[in-house]
C-alpha positions in Angstrom: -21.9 -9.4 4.9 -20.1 -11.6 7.3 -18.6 -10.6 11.0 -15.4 -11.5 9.5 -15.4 -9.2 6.2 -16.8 -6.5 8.7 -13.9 -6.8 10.7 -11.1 -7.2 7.5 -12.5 -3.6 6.3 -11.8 -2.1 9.6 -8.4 -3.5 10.3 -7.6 -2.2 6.3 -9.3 1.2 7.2 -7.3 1.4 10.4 -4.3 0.4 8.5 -4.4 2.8 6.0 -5.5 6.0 8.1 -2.2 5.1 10.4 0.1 4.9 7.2 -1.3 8.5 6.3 -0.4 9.7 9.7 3.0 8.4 9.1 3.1 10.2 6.0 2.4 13.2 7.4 4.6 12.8 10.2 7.5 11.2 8.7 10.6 13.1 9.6 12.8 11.9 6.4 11.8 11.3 3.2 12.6 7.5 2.9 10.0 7.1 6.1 7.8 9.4 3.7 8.1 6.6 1.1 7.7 3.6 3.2 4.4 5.0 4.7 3.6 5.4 1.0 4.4 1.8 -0.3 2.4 1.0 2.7 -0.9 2.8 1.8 -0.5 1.3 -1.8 -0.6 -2.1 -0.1 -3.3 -1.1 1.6 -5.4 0.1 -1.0 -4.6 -3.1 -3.6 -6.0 -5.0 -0.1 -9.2 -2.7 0.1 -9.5 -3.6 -3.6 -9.7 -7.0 -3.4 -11.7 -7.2 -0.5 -14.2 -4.9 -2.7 -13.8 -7.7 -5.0 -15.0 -10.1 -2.8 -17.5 -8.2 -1.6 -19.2 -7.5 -4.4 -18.4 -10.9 -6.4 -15.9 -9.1 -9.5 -13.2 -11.1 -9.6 -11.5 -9.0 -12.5 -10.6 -6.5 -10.0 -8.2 -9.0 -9.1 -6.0 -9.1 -12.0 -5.9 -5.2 -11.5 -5.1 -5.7 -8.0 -2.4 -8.1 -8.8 -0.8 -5.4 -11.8 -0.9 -2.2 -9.0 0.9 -4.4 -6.5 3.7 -5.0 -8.8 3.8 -1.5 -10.0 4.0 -0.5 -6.2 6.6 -3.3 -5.8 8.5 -1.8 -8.4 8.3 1.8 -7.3 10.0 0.7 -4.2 13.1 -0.8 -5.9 13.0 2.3 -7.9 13.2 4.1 -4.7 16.1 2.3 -3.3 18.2 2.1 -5.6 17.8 6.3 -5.9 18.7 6.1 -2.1 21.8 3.8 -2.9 23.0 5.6 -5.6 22.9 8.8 -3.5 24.3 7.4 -0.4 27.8 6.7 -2.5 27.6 9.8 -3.9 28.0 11.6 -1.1 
């Protein structure tokens, strides 16, 4: 394994143990579901650099169908947060 995949898995392992921290912490629920979306990114990233890794490159095509699930669980999540902002 090369210096450089080394160091990708620890950037995406410190990513993602910061964006559970914000989880935790989040004081409102949308900062909730950012850290979320975040960790989802995350993980799809950890994915395909397992994919690399170990030379699967169908992992991909499931990396690339997560992300827009993700992608659209955030719109989903906006458009709740619109809709109750002008109901209020």
């Amino acid at each position: 394994m090369t210096p450089l995949l080394l160091f990708a898995i620890a950037v995406v392992t410190v990513a993602f143990v910061v964006a559970f921290i914000r989880l935790l912490l989040g004081p409102s629920l949308p900062d909730r579901v950012v850290a979320m979306d975040l960790m989802a990114t995350v993980g799809s990233g950890g994915i395909a650099l397992y994919a690399m890794v170990t030379d699967h490159g169908v992992l991909l095509d499931a990396v690339m169908v997560l992300s827009l699930i993700f992608f659209l669980g955030t719109i989903a999540f906006a458009y709740y947060l619109e809709r109750q902002g002008e109901m209020s």
